[in-house]
C-alpha positions as CSV (number, residue, x, y, z in Angstrom):
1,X,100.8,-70.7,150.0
2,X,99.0,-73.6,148.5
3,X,97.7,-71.1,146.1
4,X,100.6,-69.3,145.5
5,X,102.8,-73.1,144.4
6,X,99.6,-73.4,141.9
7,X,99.6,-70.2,140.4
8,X,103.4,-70.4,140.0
9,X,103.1,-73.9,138.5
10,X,100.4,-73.0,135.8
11,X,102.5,-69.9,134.5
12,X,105.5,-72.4,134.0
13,X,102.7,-74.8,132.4
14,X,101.9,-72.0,130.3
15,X,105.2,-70.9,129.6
16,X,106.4,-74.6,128.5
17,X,103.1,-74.4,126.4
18,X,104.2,-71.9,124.9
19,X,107.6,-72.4,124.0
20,X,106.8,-75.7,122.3
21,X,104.5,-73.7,119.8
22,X,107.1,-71.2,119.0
23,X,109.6,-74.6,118.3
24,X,107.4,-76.2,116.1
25,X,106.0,-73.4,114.5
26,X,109.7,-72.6,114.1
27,X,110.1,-76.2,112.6
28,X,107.9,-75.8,110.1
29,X,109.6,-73.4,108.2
30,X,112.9,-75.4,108.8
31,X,114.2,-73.1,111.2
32,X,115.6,-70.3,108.8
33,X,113.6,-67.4,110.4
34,X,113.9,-68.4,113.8
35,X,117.4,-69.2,113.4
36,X,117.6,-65.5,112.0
37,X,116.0,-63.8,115.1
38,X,118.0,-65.6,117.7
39,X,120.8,-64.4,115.8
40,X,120.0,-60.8,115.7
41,X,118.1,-60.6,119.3
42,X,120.0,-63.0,121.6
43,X,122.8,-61.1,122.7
44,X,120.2,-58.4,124.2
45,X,119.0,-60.8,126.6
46,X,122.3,-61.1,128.4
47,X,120.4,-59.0,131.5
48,X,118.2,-59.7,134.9
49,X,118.2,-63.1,136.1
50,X,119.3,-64.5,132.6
51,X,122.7,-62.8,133.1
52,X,123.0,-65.8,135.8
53,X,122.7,-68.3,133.6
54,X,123.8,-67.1,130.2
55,X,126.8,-70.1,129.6
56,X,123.4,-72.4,129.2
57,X,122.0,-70.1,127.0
58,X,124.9,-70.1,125.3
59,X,125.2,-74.1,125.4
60,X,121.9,-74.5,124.6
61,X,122.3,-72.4,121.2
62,X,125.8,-73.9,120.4
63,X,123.7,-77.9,120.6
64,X,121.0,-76.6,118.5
65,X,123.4,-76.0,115.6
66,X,125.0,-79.3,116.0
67,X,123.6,-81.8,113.2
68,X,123.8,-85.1,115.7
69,X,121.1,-83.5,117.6
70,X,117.5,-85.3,117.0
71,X,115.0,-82.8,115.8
72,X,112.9,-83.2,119.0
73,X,115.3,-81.6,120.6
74,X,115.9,-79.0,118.2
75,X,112.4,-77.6,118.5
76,X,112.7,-77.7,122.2
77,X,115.6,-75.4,122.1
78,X,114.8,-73.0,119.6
79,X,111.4,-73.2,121.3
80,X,113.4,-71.7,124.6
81,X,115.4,-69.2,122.9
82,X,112.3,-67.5,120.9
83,X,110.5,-67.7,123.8
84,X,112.9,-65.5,125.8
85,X,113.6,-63.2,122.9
86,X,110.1,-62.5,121.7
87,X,107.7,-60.1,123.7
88,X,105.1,-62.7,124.1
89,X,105.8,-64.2,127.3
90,X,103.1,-65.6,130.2
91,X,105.0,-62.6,132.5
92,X,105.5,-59.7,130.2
93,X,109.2,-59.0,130.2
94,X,108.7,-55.3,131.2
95,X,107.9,-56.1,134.5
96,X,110.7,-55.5,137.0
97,X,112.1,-58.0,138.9
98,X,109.7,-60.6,137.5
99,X,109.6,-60.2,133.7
100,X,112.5,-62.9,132.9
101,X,111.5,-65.2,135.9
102,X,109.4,-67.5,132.9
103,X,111.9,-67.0,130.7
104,X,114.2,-68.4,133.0
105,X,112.4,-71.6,134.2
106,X,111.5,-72.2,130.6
107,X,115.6,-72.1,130.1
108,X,116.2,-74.3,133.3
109,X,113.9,-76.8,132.4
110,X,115.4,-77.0,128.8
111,X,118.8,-76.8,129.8
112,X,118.2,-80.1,131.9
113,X,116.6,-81.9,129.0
114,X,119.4,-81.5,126.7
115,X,121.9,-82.5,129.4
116,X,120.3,-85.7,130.0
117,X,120.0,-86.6,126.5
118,X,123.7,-85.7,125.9
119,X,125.5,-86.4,129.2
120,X,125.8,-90.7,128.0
121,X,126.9,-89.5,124.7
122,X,129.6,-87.3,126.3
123,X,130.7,-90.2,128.7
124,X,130.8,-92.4,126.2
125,X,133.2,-90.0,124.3
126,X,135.4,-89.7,127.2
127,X,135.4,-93.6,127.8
128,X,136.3,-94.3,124.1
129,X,139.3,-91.7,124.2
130,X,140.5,-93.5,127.5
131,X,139.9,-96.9,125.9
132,X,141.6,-95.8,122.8
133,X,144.6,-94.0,124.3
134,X,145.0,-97.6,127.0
135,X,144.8,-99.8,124.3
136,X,146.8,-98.5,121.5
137,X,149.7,-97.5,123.7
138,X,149.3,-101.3,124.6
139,X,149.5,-102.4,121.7
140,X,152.2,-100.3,120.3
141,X,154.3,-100.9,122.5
142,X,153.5,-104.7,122.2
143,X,154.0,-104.6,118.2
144,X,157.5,-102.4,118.8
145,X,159.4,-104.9,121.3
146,X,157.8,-107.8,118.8
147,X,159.4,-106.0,115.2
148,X,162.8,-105.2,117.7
149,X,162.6,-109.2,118.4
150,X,161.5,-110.3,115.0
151,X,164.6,-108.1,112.9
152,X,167.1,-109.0,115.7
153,X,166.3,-112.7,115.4
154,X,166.4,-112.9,111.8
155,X,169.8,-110.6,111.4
156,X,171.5,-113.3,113.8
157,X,169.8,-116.1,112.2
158,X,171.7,-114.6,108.6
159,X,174.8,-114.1,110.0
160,X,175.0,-117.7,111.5
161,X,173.9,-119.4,108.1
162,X,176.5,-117.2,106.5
163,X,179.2,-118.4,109.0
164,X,178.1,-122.1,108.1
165,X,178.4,-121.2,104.7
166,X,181.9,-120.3,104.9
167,X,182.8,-123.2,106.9
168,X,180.9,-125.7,104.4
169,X,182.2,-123.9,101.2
170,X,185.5,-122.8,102.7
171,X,186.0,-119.7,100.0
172,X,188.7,-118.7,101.9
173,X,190.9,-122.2,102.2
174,X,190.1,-124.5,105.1
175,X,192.1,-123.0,107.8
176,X,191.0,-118.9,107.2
177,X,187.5,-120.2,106.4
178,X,187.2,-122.0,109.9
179,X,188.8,-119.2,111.6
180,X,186.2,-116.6,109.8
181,X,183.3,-118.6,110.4
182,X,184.3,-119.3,114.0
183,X,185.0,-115.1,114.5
184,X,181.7,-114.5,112.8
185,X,179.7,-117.6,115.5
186,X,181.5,-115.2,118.4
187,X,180.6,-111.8,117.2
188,X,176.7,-113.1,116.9
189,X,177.4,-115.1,120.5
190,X,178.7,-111.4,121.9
191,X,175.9,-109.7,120.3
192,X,173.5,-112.2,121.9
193,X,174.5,-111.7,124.9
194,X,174.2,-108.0,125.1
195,X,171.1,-108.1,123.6
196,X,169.6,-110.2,126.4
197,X,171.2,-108.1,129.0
198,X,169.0,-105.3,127.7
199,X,166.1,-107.3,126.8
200,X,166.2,-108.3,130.8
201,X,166.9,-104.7,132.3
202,X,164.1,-103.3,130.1
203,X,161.2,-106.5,130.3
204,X,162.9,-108.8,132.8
205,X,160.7,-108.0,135.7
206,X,157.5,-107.9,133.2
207,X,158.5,-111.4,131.7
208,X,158.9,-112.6,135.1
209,X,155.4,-111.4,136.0
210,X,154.0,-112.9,133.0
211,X,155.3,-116.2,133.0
212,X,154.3,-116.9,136.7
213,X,150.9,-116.6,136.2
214,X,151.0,-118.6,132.7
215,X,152.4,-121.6,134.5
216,X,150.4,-121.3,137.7
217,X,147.2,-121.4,135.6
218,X,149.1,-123.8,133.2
219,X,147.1,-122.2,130.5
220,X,148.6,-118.6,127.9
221,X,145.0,-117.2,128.0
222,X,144.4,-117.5,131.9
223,X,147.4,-116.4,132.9
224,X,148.2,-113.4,130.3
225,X,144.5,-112.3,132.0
226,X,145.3,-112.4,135.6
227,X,148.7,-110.6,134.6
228,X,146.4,-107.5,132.8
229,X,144.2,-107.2,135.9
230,X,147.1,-107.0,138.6
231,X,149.5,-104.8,136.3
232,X,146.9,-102.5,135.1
233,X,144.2,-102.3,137.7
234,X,143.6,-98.7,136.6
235,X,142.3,-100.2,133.2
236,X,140.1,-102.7,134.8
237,X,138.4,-99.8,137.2
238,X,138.0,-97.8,134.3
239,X,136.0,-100.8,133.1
240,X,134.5,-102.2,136.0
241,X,133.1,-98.3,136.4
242,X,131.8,-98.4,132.8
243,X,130.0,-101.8,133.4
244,X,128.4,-99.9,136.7
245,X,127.4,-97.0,134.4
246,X,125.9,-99.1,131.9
247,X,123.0,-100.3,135.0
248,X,122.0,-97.0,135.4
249,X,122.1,-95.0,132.1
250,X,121.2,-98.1,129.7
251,X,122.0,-95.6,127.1
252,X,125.4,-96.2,126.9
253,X,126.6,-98.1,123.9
254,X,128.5,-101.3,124.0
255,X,132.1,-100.2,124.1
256,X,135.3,-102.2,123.7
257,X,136.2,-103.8,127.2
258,X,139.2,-105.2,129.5
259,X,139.2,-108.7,127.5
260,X,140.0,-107.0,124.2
261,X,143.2,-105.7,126.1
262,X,143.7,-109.2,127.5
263,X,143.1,-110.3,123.8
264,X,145.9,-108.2,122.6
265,X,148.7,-109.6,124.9
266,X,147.7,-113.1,124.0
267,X,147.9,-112.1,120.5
268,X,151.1,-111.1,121.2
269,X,152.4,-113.5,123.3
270,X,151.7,-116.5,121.0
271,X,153.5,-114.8,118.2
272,X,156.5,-114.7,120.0
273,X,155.8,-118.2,120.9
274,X,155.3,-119.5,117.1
275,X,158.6,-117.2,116.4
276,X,160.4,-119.1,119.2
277,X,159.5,-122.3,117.8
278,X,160.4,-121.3,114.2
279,X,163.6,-120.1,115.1
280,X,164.6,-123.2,116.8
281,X,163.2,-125.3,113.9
282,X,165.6,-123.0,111.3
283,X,168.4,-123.4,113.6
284,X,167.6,-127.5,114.0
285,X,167.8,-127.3,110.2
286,X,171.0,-125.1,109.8
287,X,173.1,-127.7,112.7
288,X,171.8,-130.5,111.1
289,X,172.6,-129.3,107.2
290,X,176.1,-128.0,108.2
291,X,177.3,-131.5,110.3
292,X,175.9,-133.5,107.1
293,X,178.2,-131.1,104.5
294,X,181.0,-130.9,106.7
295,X,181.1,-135.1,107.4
296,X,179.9,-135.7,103.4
Protein backbone atom coordinates (compact mmCIF):
# COMPACT_ATOMS: atom_id res chain seq x y z
CA UNK A 1 0.00 0.00 0.00
CA UNK A 2 2.96 2.09 1.06
CA UNK A 3 4.15 1.63 -2.39
CA UNK A 4 1.15 2.04 -4.20
CA UNK A 5 0.59 6.03 -2.17
CA UNK A 6 4.34 6.51 -3.61
CA UNK A 7 3.97 5.59 -6.94
CA UNK A 8 0.59 7.53 -7.08
CA UNK A 9 2.38 10.58 -5.54
CA UNK A 10 5.40 10.65 -8.06
CA UNK A 11 2.97 10.49 -11.23
CA UNK A 12 1.13 13.57 -9.74
CA UNK A 13 4.84 14.96 -9.07
CA UNK A 14 5.39 14.36 -12.55
CA UNK A 15 2.30 15.51 -13.91
CA UNK A 16 2.58 19.04 -11.90
CA UNK A 17 6.17 18.89 -13.50
CA UNK A 18 4.94 18.78 -16.37
CA UNK A 19 2.24 21.06 -16.61
CA UNK A 20 4.42 23.96 -15.35
CA UNK A 21 6.80 23.42 -18.46
CA UNK A 22 3.96 23.43 -20.91
CA UNK A 23 2.86 27.08 -18.87
CA UNK A 24 5.88 28.61 -19.23
CA UNK A 25 6.90 27.33 -22.36
CA UNK A 26 3.50 28.68 -23.25
CA UNK A 27 4.52 32.08 -21.66
CA UNK A 28 7.23 32.54 -23.60
CA UNK A 29 5.59 33.02 -26.64
CA UNK A 30 2.99 35.26 -24.89
CA UNK A 31 0.43 32.74 -24.90
CA UNK A 32 -0.86 33.20 -28.59
CA UNK A 33 -0.40 29.50 -29.57
CA UNK A 34 -1.44 27.97 -26.63
CA UNK A 35 -4.28 30.24 -26.29
CA UNK A 36 -5.01 28.84 -29.96
CA UNK A 37 -4.99 25.11 -29.01
CA UNK A 38 -7.12 25.32 -25.98
CA UNK A 39 -9.43 27.00 -28.14
CA UNK A 40 -9.68 24.49 -30.84
CA UNK A 41 -9.12 21.20 -28.55
CA UNK A 42 -10.88 21.88 -25.25
CA UNK A 43 -14.26 21.14 -25.93
CA UNK A 44 -13.13 17.45 -26.89
CA UNK A 45 -12.09 16.81 -23.48
CA UNK A 46 -15.56 17.18 -22.00
CA UNK A 47 -15.38 13.10 -21.43
CA UNK A 48 -14.20 10.30 -18.63
CA UNK A 49 -13.67 11.65 -15.31
CA UNK A 50 -13.20 15.26 -16.66
CA UNK A 51 -16.90 15.32 -17.58
CA UNK A 52 -17.22 15.53 -13.48
CA UNK A 53 -15.54 18.46 -13.22
CA UNK A 54 -15.81 20.42 -16.43
CA UNK A 55 -17.59 23.88 -14.67
CA UNK A 56 -13.70 24.11 -13.24
CA UNK A 57 -12.43 23.61 -16.36
CA UNK A 58 -14.56 25.94 -17.56
CA UNK A 59 -13.73 28.52 -14.58
CA UNK A 60 -10.36 27.94 -14.76
CA UNK A 61 -10.22 28.99 -18.69
CA UNK A 62 -12.78 31.88 -18.18
CA UNK A 63 -9.80 33.38 -15.10
CA UNK A 64 -7.08 32.85 -17.44
CA UNK A 65 -8.49 35.47 -19.86
CA UNK A 66 -9.20 37.85 -17.20
CA UNK A 67 -6.42 40.71 -17.30
CA UNK A 68 -6.45 41.21 -13.19
CA UNK A 69 -5.02 37.84 -13.04
CA UNK A 70 -1.00 37.85 -12.08
CA UNK A 71 0.94 36.12 -14.71
CA UNK A 72 1.99 33.34 -12.17
CA UNK A 73 -1.18 32.29 -12.31
CA UNK A 74 -1.73 32.46 -15.84
CA UNK A 75 1.03 30.01 -16.64
CA UNK A 76 -0.35 27.69 -14.04
CA UNK A 77 -3.58 27.48 -15.82
CA UNK A 78 -2.69 27.40 -19.26
CA UNK A 79 -0.13 24.91 -17.91
CA UNK A 80 -3.32 22.69 -16.79
CA UNK A 81 -5.34 23.08 -19.76
CA UNK A 82 -2.33 22.07 -22.38
CA UNK A 83 -1.61 19.49 -20.24
CA UNK A 84 -5.00 17.78 -20.45
CA UNK A 85 -5.35 18.58 -24.16
CA UNK A 86 -2.02 17.49 -25.43
CA UNK A 87 -1.12 13.70 -25.80
CA UNK A 88 1.86 13.92 -23.58
CA UNK A 89 0.63 13.04 -20.37
CA UNK A 90 2.62 10.90 -17.34
CA UNK A 91 -0.65 8.28 -17.91
CA UNK A 92 -1.20 8.13 -21.67
CA UNK A 93 -4.79 9.29 -22.24
CA UNK A 94 -5.61 6.12 -24.20
CA UNK A 95 -5.72 4.11 -21.36
CA UNK A 96 -9.22 3.23 -20.14
CA UNK A 97 -10.38 4.06 -17.00
CA UNK A 98 -7.07 5.59 -16.05
CA UNK A 99 -5.90 7.84 -18.93
CA UNK A 100 -7.57 11.30 -17.52
CA UNK A 101 -6.94 10.35 -13.81
CA UNK A 102 -3.40 12.88 -14.11
CA UNK A 103 -5.17 15.09 -16.04
CA UNK A 104 -7.63 15.33 -13.46
CA UNK A 105 -5.51 15.81 -10.26
CA UNK A 106 -3.38 18.19 -12.33
CA UNK A 107 -6.98 20.21 -12.75
CA UNK A 108 -7.92 19.65 -8.99
CA UNK A 109 -4.82 20.89 -7.69
CA UNK A 110 -5.06 24.02 -10.08
CA UNK A 111 -8.48 24.63 -9.59
CA UNK A 112 -7.69 25.08 -5.69
CA UNK A 113 -4.83 27.38 -6.35
CA UNK A 114 -6.80 29.87 -8.26
CA UNK A 115 -9.64 29.71 -5.72
CA UNK A 116 -7.43 30.65 -2.96
CA UNK A 117 -5.89 33.46 -4.61
CA UNK A 118 -9.34 34.79 -5.80
CA UNK A 119 -11.79 33.78 -3.01
CA UNK A 120 -10.50 37.35 -0.69
CA UNK A 121 -10.84 39.29 -3.81
CA UNK A 122 -14.36 37.96 -4.37
CA UNK A 123 -15.26 38.65 -0.60
CA UNK A 124 -13.99 41.74 -0.73
CA UNK A 125 -16.26 42.45 -3.87
CA UNK A 126 -19.25 41.30 -2.07
CA UNK A 127 -18.37 43.27 1.20
CA UNK A 128 -17.86 46.59 -0.81
CA UNK A 129 -21.33 46.04 -2.69
CA UNK A 130 -22.91 45.55 0.83
CA UNK A 131 -21.00 48.51 2.22
CA UNK A 132 -21.89 50.58 -0.64
CA UNK A 133 -25.52 49.69 -0.99
CA UNK A 134 -25.81 50.28 3.44
CA UNK A 135 -24.19 53.35 3.26
CA UNK A 136 -25.49 55.23 0.31
CA UNK A 137 -29.06 54.38 1.09
CA UNK A 138 -27.96 55.98 4.56
CA UNK A 139 -26.92 58.67 3.28
CA UNK A 140 -29.52 59.44 0.81
CA UNK A 141 -31.99 59.15 2.75
CA UNK A 142 -30.07 61.38 5.35
CA UNK A 143 -29.36 64.24 2.52
CA UNK A 144 -33.36 63.84 1.27
CA UNK A 145 -35.08 64.58 4.75
CA UNK A 146 -32.16 67.37 5.21
CA UNK A 147 -32.95 69.26 1.41
CA UNK A 148 -37.05 68.58 2.46
CA UNK A 149 -36.01 70.52 5.91
CA UNK A 150 -33.59 72.97 4.38
CA UNK A 151 -36.42 74.29 1.36
CA UNK A 152 -39.34 74.02 3.86
CA UNK A 153 -37.45 76.24 6.41
CA UNK A 154 -36.41 78.78 4.07
CA UNK A 155 -40.02 78.94 2.08
CA UNK A 156 -41.50 79.76 5.68
CA UNK A 157 -38.69 81.85 6.69
CA UNK A 158 -39.72 84.16 3.07
CA UNK A 159 -43.18 84.18 3.69
CA UNK A 160 -42.78 85.47 7.30
CA UNK A 161 -40.32 88.36 6.25
CA UNK A 162 -42.73 89.10 3.46
CA UNK A 163 -45.60 89.35 6.03
CA UNK A 164 -43.37 91.72 8.14
CA UNK A 165 -42.82 93.63 5.15
CA UNK A 166 -46.39 94.35 4.65
CA UNK A 167 -46.98 95.27 8.08
CA UNK A 168 -43.80 97.66 8.24
CA UNK A 169 -44.50 99.18 4.73
CA UNK A 170 -48.23 98.79 4.92
CA UNK A 171 -48.73 98.95 0.81
CA UNK A 172 -52.07 98.20 1.32
CA UNK A 173 -53.18 101.03 4.11
CA UNK A 174 -52.68 100.25 7.76
CA UNK A 175 -55.82 98.34 8.53
CA UNK A 176 -55.66 95.71 5.11
CA UNK A 177 -51.97 95.62 5.54
CA UNK A 178 -52.27 94.31 9.19
CA UNK A 179 -54.99 92.12 8.34
CA UNK A 180 -52.76 90.62 5.22
CA UNK A 181 -49.74 90.20 7.10
CA UNK A 182 -51.58 88.63 10.08
CA UNK A 183 -53.52 85.97 7.38
CA UNK A 184 -50.18 85.40 5.71
CA UNK A 185 -48.35 84.73 9.85
CA UNK A 186 -51.51 82.04 10.12
CA UNK A 187 -51.29 80.35 6.80
CA UNK A 188 -47.25 79.76 7.55
CA UNK A 189 -48.52 78.91 11.55
CA UNK A 190 -51.13 76.19 9.80
CA UNK A 191 -48.50 75.00 7.45
CA UNK A 192 -46.18 74.60 10.36
CA UNK A 193 -48.14 72.72 12.06
CA UNK A 194 -48.90 70.06 9.48
CA UNK A 195 -45.59 69.86 8.52
CA UNK A 196 -44.56 68.73 12.02
CA UNK A 197 -47.37 66.38 12.28
CA UNK A 198 -45.72 64.53 9.35
CA UNK A 199 -42.28 65.15 10.24
CA UNK A 200 -43.28 63.24 13.66
CA UNK A 201 -45.38 60.30 12.07
CA UNK A 202 -42.60 59.67 9.61
CA UNK A 203 -39.08 60.30 12.10
CA UNK A 204 -40.76 60.85 15.47
CA UNK A 205 -39.86 57.52 16.87
CA UNK A 206 -36.23 57.76 15.08
CA UNK A 207 -35.69 61.34 16.58
CA UNK A 208 -36.82 60.06 19.87
CA UNK A 209 -34.27 57.20 19.61
CA UNK A 210 -31.67 59.57 18.64
CA UNK A 211 -31.86 62.15 21.12
CA UNK A 212 -31.95 59.79 24.13
CA UNK A 213 -28.74 58.43 23.58
CA UNK A 214 -27.23 62.15 22.66
CA UNK A 215 -28.21 63.36 26.09
CA UNK A 216 -27.45 60.23 28.05
CA UNK A 217 -23.85 60.40 26.70
CA UNK A 218 -24.15 64.26 26.84
CA UNK A 219 -21.96 64.18 23.77
CA UNK A 220 -23.55 64.24 19.42
CA UNK A 221 -20.72 61.90 18.48
CA UNK A 222 -21.26 59.23 21.43
CA UNK A 223 -24.61 59.17 21.20
CA UNK A 224 -25.35 59.28 17.23
CA UNK A 225 -22.80 55.95 17.62
CA UNK A 226 -24.58 53.96 20.18
CA UNK A 227 -27.85 54.92 18.15
CA UNK A 228 -26.12 53.22 14.68
CA UNK A 229 -25.11 50.05 16.58
CA UNK A 230 -28.66 49.38 18.22
CA UNK A 231 -30.73 50.46 15.09
CA UNK A 232 -28.62 48.78 12.61
CA UNK A 233 -27.06 45.79 14.18
CA UNK A 234 -27.11 44.00 10.86
CA UNK A 235 -24.51 46.64 9.62
CA UNK A 236 -22.32 46.31 12.62
CA UNK A 237 -22.26 42.20 12.11
CA UNK A 238 -21.55 42.68 8.71
CA UNK A 239 -18.56 44.54 10.03
CA UNK A 240 -17.74 42.93 13.10
CA UNK A 241 -17.67 39.61 10.49
CA UNK A 242 -15.28 41.48 8.12
CA UNK A 243 -12.94 42.54 11.07
CA UNK A 244 -12.99 38.40 11.92
CA UNK A 245 -12.17 37.71 8.27
CA UNK A 246 -9.51 40.08 8.08
CA UNK A 247 -7.43 37.58 11.13
CA UNK A 248 -7.62 34.84 9.03
CA UNK A 249 -7.24 35.85 5.28
CA UNK A 250 -4.78 38.96 5.94
CA UNK A 251 -5.43 39.44 2.30
CA UNK A 252 -8.23 41.41 2.57
CA UNK A 253 -7.91 45.05 1.96
CA UNK A 254 -8.82 47.81 4.31
CA UNK A 255 -12.40 48.53 3.48
CA UNK A 256 -14.68 51.38 4.65
CA UNK A 257 -16.13 50.39 8.28
CA UNK A 258 -19.19 50.93 10.80
CA UNK A 259 -17.59 54.53 12.02
CA UNK A 260 -17.79 56.03 8.48
CA UNK A 261 -21.63 55.18 8.79
CA UNK A 262 -21.55 56.69 12.29
CA UNK A 263 -19.60 59.56 10.58
CA UNK A 264 -22.35 60.18 8.17
CA UNK A 265 -25.18 60.68 10.75
CA UNK A 266 -23.04 63.05 12.74
CA UNK A 267 -22.46 64.89 9.60
CA UNK A 268 -25.86 65.11 9.30
CA UNK A 269 -27.00 65.73 12.53
CA UNK A 270 -24.79 68.85 13.14
CA UNK A 271 -26.07 70.38 9.89
CA UNK A 272 -29.41 70.41 11.05
CA UNK A 273 -28.09 71.68 14.31
CA UNK A 274 -26.10 74.81 12.59
CA UNK A 275 -29.48 75.17 10.48
CA UNK A 276 -31.45 75.23 13.69
CA UNK A 277 -29.32 77.84 15.08
CA UNK A 278 -29.28 79.97 11.92
CA UNK A 279 -32.87 79.90 11.58
CA UNK A 280 -33.41 81.10 14.98
CA UNK A 281 -30.75 83.77 14.59
CA UNK A 282 -32.71 85.04 11.12
CA UNK A 283 -35.91 84.91 12.93
CA UNK A 284 -34.16 86.90 16.23
CA UNK A 285 -33.21 89.38 13.50
CA UNK A 286 -36.62 89.60 11.55
CA UNK A 287 -38.73 90.18 15.43
CA UNK A 288 -36.22 92.41 16.45
CA UNK A 289 -36.10 94.62 12.91
CA UNK A 290 -39.99 94.53 12.54
CA UNK A 291 -40.74 95.85 16.54
CA UNK A 292 -37.96 98.61 15.82
CA UNK A 293 -39.90 99.84 12.31
CA UNK A 294 -43.17 99.41 13.65
CA UNK A 295 -42.33 101.61 17.17
CA UNK A 296 -39.80 104.13 14.83
Amino acid sequence: MKDKNHKKTKTLKKALERSKELGEAAASNDFSEAQDQVDKKLSAMNRGPIKKVWDKVLFLWEKFKSPELPLRLKITIIGALLYLILPTDVIADAIPGLGLIDDLSVIMIVFREVSKYLLPKIEKKIEEKLYQSCYQKIDDKLSLIFKNTLINTLWSFLANLLGCLILVIKPFGEKPSRYVAIAIFILIAIWAIIRIIIYLQKYGATSLKISRPIIKNKSISKGLAEFVRQEYAYINELYAGIEIAKSFIPQIPEIPDLPQIIKTFEKHYKKRIILFLLIFALYSLLIWGTKFLLLK
